[in-house]
N, CA, C and O atoms as a GROMACS GRO file, in nm:
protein
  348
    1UNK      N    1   0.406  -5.012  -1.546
    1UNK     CA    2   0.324  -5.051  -1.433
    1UNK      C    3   0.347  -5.198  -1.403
    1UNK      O    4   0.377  -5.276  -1.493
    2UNK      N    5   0.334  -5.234  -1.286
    2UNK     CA    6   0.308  -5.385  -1.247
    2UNK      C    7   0.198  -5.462  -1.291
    2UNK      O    8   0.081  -5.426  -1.273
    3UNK      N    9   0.221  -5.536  -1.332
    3UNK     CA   10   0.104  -5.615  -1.405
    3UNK      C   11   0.045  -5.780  -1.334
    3UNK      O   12  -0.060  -5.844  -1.329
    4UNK      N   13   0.214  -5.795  -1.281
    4UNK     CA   14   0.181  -5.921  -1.207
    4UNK      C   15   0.261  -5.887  -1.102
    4UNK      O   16   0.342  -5.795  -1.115
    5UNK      N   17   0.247  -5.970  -0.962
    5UNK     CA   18   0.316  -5.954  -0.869
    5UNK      C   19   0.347  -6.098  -0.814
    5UNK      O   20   0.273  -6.184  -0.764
    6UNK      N   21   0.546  -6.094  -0.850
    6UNK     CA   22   0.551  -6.260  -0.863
    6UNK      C   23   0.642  -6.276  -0.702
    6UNK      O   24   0.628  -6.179  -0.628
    7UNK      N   25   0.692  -6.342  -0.673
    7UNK     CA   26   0.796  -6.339  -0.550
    7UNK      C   27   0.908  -6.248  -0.478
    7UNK      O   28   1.001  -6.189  -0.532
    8UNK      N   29   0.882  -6.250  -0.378
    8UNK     CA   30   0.957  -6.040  -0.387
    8UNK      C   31   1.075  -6.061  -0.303
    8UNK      O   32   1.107  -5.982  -0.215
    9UNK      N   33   1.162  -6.210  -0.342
    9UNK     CA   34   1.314  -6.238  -0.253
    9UNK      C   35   1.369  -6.305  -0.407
    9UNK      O   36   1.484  -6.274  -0.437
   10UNK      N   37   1.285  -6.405  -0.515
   10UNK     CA   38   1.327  -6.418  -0.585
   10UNK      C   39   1.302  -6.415  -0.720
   10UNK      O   40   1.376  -6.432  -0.816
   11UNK      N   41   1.146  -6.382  -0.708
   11UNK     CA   42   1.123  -6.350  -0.874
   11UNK      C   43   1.161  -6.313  -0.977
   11UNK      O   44   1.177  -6.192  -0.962
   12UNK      N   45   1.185  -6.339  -1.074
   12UNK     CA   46   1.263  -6.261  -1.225
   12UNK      C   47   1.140  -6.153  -1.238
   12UNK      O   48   1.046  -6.115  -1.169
   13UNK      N   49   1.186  -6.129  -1.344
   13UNK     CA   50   1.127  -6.026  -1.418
   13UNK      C   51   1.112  -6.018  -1.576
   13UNK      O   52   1.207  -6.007  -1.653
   14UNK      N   53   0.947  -6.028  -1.623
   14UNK     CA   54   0.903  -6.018  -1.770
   14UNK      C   55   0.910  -5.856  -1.791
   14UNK      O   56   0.917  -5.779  -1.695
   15UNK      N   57   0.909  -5.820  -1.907
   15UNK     CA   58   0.871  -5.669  -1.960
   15UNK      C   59   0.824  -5.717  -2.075
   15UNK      O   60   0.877  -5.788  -2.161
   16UNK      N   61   0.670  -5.648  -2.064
   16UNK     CA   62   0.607  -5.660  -2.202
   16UNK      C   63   0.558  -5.506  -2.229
   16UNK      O   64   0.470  -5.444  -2.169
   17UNK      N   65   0.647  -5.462  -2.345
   17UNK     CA   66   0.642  -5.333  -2.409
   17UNK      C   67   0.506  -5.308  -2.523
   17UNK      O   68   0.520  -5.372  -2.627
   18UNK      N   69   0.420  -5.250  -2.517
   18UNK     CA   70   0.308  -5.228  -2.534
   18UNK      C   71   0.267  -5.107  -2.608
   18UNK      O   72   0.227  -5.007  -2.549
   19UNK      N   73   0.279  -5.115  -2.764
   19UNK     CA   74   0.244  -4.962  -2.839
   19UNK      C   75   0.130  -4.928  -2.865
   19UNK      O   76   0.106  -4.827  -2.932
   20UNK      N   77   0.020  -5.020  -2.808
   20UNK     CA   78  -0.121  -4.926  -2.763
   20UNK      C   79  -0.226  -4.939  -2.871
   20UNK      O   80  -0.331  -4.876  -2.887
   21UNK      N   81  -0.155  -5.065  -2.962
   21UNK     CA   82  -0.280  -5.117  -3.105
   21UNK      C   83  -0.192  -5.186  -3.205
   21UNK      O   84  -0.233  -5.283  -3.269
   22UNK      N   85  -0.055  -5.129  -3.222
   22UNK     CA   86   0.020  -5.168  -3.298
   22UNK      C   87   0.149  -5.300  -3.277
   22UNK      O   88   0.247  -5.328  -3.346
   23UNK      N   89   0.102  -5.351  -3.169
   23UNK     CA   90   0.167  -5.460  -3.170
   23UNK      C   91   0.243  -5.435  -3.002
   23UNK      O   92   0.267  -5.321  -2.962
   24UNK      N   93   0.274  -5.554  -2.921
   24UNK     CA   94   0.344  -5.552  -2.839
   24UNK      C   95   0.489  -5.666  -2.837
   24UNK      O   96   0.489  -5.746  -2.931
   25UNK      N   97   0.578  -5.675  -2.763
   25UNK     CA   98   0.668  -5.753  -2.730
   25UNK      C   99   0.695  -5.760  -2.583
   25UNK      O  100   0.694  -5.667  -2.503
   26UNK      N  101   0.726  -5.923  -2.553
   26UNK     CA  102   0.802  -5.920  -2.373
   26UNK      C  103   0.955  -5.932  -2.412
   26UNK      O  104   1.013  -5.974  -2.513
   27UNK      N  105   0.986  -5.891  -2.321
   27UNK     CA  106   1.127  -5.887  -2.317
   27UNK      C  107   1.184  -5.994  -2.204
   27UNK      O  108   1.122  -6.009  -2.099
   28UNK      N  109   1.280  -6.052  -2.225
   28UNK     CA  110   1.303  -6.130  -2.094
   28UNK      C  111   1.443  -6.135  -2.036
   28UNK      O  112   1.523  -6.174  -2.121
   29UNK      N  113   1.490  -6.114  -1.938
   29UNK     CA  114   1.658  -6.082  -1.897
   29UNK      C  115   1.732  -6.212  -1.878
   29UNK      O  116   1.681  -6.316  -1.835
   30UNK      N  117   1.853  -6.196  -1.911
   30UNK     CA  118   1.954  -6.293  -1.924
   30UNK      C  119   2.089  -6.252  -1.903
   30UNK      O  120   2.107  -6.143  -1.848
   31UNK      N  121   2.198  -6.329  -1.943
   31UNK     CA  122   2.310  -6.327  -1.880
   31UNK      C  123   2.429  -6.310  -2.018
   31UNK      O  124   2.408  -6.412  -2.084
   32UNK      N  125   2.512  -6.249  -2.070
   32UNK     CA  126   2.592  -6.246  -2.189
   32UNK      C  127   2.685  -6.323  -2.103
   32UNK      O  128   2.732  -6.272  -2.001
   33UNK      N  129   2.724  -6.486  -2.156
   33UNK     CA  130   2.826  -6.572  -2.126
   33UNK      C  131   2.926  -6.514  -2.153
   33UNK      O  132   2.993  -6.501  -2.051
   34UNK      N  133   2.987  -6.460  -2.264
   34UNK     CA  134   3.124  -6.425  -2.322
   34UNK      C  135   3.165  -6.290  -2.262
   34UNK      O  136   3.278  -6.254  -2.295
   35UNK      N  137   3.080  -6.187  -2.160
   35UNK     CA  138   3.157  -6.091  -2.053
   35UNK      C  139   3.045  -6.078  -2.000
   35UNK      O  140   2.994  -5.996  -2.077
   36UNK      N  141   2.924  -6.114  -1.876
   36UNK     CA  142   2.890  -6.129  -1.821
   36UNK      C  143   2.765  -6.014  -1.783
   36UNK      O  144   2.696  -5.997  -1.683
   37UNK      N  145   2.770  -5.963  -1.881
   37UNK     CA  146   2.688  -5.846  -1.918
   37UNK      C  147   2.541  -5.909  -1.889
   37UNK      O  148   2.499  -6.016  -1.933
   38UNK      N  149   2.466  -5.810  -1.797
   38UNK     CA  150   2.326  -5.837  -1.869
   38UNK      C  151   2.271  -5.774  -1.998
   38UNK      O  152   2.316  -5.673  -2.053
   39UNK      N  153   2.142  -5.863  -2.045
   39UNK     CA  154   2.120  -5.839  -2.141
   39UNK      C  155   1.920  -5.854  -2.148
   39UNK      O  156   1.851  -5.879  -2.050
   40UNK      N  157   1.881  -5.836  -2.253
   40UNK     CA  158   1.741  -5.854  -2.296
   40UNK      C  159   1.712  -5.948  -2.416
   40UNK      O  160   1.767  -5.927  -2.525
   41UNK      N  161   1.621  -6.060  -2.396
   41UNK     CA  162   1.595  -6.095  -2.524
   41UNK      C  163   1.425  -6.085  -2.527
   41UNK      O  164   1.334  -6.102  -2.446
   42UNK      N  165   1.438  -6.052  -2.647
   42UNK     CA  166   1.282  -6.082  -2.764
   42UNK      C  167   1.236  -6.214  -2.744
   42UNK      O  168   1.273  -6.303  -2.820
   43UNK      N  169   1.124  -6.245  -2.604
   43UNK     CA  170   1.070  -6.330  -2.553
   43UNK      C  171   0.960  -6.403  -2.691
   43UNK      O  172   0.952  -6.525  -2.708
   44UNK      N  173   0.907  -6.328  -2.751
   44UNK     CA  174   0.817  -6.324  -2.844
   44UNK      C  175   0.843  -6.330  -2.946
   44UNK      O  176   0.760  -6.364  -3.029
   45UNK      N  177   0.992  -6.294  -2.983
   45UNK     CA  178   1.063  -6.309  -3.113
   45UNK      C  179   1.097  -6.183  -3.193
   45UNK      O  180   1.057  -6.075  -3.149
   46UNK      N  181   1.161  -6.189  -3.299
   46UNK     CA  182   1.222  -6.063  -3.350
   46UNK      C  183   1.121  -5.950  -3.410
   46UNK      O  184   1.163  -5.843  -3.454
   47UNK      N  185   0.981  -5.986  -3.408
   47UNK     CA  186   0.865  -5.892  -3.423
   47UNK      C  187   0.788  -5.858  -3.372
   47UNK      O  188   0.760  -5.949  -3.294
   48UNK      N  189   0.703  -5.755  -3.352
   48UNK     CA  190   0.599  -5.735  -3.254
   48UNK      C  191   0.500  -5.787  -3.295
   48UNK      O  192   0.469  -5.783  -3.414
   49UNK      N  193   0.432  -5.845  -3.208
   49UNK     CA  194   0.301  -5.987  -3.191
   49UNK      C  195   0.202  -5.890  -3.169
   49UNK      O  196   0.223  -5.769  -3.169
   50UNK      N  197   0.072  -5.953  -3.147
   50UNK     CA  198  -0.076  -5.914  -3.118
   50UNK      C  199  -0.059  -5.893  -2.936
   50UNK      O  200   0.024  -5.951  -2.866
   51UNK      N  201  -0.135  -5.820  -2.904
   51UNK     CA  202  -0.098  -5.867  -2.743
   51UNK      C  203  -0.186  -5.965  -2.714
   51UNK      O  204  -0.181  -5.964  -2.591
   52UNK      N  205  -0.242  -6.026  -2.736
   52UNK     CA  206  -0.298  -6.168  -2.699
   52UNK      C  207  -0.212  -6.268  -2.726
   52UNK      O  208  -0.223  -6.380  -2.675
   53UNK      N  209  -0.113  -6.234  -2.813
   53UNK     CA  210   0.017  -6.366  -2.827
   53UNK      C  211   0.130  -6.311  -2.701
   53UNK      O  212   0.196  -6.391  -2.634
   54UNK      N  213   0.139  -6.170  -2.685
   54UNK     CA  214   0.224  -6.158  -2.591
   54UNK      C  215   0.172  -6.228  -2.418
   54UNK      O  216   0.242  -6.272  -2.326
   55UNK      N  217   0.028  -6.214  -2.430
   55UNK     CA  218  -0.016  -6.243  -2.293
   55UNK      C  219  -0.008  -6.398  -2.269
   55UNK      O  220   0.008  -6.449  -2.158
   56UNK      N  221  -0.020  -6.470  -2.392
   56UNK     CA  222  -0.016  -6.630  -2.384
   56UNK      C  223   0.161  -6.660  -2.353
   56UNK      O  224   0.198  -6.774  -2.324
   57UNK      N  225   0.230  -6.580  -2.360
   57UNK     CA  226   0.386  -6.635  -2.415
   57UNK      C  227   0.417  -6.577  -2.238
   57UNK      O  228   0.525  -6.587  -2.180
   58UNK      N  229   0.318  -6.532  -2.194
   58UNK     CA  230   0.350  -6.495  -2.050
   58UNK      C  231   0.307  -6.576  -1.993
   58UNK      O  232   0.379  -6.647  -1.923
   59UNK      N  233   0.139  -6.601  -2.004
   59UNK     CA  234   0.100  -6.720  -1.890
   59UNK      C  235   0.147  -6.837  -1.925
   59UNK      O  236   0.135  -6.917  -1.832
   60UNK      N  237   0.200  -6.887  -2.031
   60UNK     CA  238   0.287  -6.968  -2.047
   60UNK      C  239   0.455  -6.978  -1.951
   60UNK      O  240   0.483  -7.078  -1.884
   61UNK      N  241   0.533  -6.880  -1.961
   61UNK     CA  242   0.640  -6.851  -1.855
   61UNK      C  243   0.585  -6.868  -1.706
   61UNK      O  244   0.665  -6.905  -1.620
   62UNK      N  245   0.476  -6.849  -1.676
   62UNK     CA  246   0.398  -6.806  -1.548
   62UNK      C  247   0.371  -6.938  -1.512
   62UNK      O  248   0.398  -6.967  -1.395
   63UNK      N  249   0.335  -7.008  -1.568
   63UNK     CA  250   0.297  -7.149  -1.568
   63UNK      C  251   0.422  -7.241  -1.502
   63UNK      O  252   0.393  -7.333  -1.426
   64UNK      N  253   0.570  -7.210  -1.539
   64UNK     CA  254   0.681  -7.277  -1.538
   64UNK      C  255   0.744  -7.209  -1.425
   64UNK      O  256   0.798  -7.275  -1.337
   65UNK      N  257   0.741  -7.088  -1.422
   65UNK     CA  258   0.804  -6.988  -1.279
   65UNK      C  259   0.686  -6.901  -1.259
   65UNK      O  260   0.654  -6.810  -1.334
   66UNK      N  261   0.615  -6.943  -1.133
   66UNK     CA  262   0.493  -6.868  -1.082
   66UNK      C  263   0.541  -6.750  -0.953
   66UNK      O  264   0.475  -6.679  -0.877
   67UNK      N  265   0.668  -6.769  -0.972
   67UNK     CA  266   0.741  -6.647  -0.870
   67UNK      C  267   0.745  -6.478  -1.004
   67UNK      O  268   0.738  -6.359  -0.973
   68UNK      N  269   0.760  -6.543  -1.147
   68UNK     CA  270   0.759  -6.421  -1.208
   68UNK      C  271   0.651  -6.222  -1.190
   68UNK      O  272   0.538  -6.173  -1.197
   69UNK      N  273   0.727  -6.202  -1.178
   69UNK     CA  274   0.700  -6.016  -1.205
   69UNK      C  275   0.676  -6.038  -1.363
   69UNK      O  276   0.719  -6.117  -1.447
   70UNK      N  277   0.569  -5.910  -1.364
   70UNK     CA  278   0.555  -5.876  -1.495
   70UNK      C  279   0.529  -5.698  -1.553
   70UNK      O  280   0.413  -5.658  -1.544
   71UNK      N  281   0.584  -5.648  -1.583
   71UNK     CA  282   0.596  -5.489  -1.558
   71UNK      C  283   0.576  -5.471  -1.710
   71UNK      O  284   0.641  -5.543  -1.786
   72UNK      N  285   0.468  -5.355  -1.772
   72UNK     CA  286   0.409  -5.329  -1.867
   72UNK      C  287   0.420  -5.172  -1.887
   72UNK      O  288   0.348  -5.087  -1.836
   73UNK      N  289   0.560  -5.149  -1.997
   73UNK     CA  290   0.529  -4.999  -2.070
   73UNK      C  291   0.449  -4.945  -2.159
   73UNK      O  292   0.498  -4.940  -2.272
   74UNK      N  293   0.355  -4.908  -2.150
   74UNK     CA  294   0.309  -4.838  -2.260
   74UNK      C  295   0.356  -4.684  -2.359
   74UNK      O  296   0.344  -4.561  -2.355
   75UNK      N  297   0.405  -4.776  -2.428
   75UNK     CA  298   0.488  -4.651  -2.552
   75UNK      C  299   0.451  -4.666  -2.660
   75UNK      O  300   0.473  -4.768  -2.726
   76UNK      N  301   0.381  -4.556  -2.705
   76UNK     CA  302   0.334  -4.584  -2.894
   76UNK      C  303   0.451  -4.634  -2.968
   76UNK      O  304   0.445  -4.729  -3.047
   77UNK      N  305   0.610  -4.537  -2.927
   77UNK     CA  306   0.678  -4.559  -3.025
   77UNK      C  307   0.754  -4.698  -2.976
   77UNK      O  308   0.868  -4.708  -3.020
   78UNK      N  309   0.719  -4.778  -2.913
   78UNK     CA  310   0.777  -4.919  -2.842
   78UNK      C  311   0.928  -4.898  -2.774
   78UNK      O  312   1.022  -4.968  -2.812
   79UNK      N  313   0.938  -4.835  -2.711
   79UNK     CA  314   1.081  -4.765  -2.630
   79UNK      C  315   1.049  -4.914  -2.482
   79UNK      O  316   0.958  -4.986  -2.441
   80UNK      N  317   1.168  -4.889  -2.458
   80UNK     CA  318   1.172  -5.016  -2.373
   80UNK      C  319   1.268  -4.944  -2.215
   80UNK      O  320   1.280  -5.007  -2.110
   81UNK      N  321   1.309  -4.840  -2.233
   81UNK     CA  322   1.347  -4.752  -2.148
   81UNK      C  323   1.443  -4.829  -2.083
   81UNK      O  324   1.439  -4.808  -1.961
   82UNK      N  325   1.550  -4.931  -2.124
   82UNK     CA  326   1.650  -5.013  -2.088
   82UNK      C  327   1.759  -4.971  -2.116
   82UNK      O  328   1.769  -4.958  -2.239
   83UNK      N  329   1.860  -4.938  -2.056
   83UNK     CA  330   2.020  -4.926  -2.112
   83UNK      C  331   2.089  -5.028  -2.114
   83UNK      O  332   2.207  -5.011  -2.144
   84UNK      N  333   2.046  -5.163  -2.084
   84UNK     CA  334   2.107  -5.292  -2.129
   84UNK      C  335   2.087  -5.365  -2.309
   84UNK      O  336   1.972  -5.395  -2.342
   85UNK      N  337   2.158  -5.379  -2.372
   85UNK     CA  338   2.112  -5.455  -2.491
   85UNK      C  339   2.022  -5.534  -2.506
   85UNK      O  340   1.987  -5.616  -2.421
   86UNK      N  341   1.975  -5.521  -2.610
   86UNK     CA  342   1.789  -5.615  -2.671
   86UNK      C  343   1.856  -5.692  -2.758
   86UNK      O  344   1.891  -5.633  -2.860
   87UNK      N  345   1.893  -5.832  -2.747
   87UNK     CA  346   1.872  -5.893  -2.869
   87UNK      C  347   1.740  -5.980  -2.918
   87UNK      O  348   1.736  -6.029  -3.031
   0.00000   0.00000   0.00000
């Protein structure tokens, strides 16, 4: 679902994946320098956080780019429904 609604010519885009008690993560998109691939990184870091740390690590981003989107899966088993790489 949409969670935030950031600039709709240039906004990026957050994903914060959401297992419903057991911890969430944002994900944030980027660029693979070495073949140009997009990609995903672990905004929050290599573990799943509280979602009150995920929501601060957002209005924090939000704060710096107020054009950001923010789109929220809810999956027990934390599926991120991406065919691009997560690092």
């Amino acid at each position: 679902m949409v969670t935030r609604r950031g600039d709709e010519t240039a906004g990026s885009v957050l994903l914060k994946i959401n297992r419903l008690g057991p911890g969430c993560m944002v994900l944030s998109p980027t660029t693979n320098f070495d073949d140009g691939a997009r990609m995903w990184l672990k905004g929050t870091g290599p573990d799943w956080v509280e979602e009150t740390d995920a929501d601060a690590y957002i209005e924090r981003r939000v704060k710096n780019d107020p054009d950001l989107w923010v789109l929220e899966v809810e999956d027990r088993e934390g599926r991120a429904f991406l065919d691009e790489k997560i690092e």
